[in-house]
C-alpha positions in Angstrom: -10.1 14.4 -17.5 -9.8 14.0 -13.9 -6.6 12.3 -12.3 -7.2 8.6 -10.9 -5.9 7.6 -7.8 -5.5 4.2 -6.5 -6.3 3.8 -3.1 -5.6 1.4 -0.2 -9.4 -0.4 0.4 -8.0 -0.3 3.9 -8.6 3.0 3.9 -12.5 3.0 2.3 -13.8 1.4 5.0 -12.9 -2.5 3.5 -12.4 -5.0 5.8 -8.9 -6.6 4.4 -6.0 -5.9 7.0 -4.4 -8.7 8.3 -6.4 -8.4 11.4 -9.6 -8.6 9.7 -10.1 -5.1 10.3 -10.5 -1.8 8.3 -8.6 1.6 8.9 -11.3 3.9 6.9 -9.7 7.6 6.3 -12.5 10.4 7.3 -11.8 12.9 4.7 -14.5 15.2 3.1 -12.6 15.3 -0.4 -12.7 11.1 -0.1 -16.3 11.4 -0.8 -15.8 13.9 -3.4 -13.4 11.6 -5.0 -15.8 9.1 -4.7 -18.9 10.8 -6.3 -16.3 11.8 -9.2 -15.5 8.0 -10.4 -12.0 8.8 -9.2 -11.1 6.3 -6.7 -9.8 3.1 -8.1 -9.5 0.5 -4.7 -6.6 -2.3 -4.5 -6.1 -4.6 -0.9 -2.6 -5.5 -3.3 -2.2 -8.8 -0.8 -6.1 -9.7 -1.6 -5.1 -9.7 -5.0 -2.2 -12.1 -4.3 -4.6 -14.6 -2.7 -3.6 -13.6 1.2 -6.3 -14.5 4.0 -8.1 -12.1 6.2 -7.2 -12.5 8.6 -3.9 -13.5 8.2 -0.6 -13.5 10.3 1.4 -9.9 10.5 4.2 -9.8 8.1 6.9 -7.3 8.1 10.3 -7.2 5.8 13.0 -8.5 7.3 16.3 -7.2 8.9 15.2 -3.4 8.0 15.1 -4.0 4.7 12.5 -1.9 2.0 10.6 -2.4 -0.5 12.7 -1.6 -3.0 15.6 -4.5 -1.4 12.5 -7.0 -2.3 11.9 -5.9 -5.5 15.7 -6.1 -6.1 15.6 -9.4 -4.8 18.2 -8.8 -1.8 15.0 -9.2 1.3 12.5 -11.0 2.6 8.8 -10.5 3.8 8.1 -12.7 6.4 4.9 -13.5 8.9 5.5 -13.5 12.7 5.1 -17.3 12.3 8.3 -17.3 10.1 6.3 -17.9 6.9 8.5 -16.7 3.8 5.8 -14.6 1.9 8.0 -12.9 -0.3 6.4 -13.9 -3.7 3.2 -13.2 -2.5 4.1 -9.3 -1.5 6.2 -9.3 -5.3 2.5 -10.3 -6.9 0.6 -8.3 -4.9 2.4 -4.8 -6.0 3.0 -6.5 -9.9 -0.8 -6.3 -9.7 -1.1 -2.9 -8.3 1.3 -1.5 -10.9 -0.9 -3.5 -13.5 -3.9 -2.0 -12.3 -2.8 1.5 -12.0 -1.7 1.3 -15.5 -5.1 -0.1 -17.0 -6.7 2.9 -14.5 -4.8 5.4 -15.8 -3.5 6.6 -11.9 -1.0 8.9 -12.0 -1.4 8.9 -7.8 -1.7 6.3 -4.8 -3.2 7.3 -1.3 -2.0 4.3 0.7 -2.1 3.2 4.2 1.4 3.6 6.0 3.5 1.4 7.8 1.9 -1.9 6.0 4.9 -3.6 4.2 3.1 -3.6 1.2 1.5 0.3 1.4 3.6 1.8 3.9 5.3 4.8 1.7 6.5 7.0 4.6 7.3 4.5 7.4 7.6 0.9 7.8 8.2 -2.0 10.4 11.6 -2.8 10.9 11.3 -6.8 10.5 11.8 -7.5 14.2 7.9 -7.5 15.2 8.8 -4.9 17.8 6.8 -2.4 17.1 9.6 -0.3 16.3 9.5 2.0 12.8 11.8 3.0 10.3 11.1 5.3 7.5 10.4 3.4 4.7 8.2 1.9 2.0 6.8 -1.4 1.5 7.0 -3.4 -1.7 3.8 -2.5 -3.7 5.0 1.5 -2.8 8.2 1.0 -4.2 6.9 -0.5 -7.5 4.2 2.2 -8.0 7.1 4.7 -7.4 9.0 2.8 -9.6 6.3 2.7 -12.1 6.0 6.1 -12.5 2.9 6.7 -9.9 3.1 9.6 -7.3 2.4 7.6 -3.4 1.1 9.6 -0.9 0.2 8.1 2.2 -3.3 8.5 4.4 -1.3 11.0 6.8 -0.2 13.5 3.4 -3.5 13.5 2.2 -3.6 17.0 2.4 -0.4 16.7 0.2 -2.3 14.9 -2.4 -4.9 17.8 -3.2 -2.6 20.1 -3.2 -0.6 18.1 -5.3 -4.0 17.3 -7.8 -5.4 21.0 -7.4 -8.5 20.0 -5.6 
């Protein structure tokens, strides 16, 4: 049996970033993937009931992903909105998913403070980045789950021996 791997719908052309836009990642082995039933796609925000489009959020003070899970951050919008329990959900349900998928591997979109798993915003809505990962990264990592963002990809079949 082939290995699963959940993947940021970002990154398969979907429509669900907070701008209302896609990020699609132009890979041959994507389609491969694809035509084998392995791909199993998560927006984890959608599945929290977020908007597109919807206001950037980032976590606060240069925090991580794994301060929210711990409890000790925030994620916030640029209008100030506290979404915190909405980013906790959304990576609860990715972890939940995973499981029922069987993925033992995540390809998600970086710098997102719900995907990011290299780099992430530092909370200041500068633009500036910090190395990183978001909340849903940190609880698939936690989980057990290998996260590999779009920019390893090459990683990841290595990694899967494709």
């Amino acid at each position: 049996m082939q290995s699963k791997i959940l993947v940021s719908a970002c990154l398969m052309g979907h429509a669900v970033r907070y701008d209302g836009r896609a990020k699609p990642l132009l890979h041959p082995v994507i389609e491969t993937w694809r035509a084998e039933g392995r791909l199993v796609t998560i927006c984890p925000e959608m599945t929290a009931g977020m908007t597109v489009p919807r206001p950037p959020a980032e976590i606060a003070e240069a925090a991580s992903g794994e301060d929210v899970l711990a409890g000790k951050a925030r994620v916030v919008e640029l209008t100030g909105a506290d979404v915190t329990e909405e980013f906790l959900l959304a990576a609860e349900n990715a972890v939940a998913l995973a499981r029922q998928a069987d993925c033992h591997y995540a390809l998600l979109i970086d710098g997102s403070p719900s995907c990011g798993s290299g780099f992430i915003y530092d909370g200041a809505f500068s633009g500036r980045k910090q190395a990183g990962a978001g909340v849903t990264a940190a609880a698939l990592k936690a989980a057990g789950v290998e996260v590999f963002s779009d920019h390893e990809i090459e990683r990841l079949i290595e990694r899967i021996g494709q």
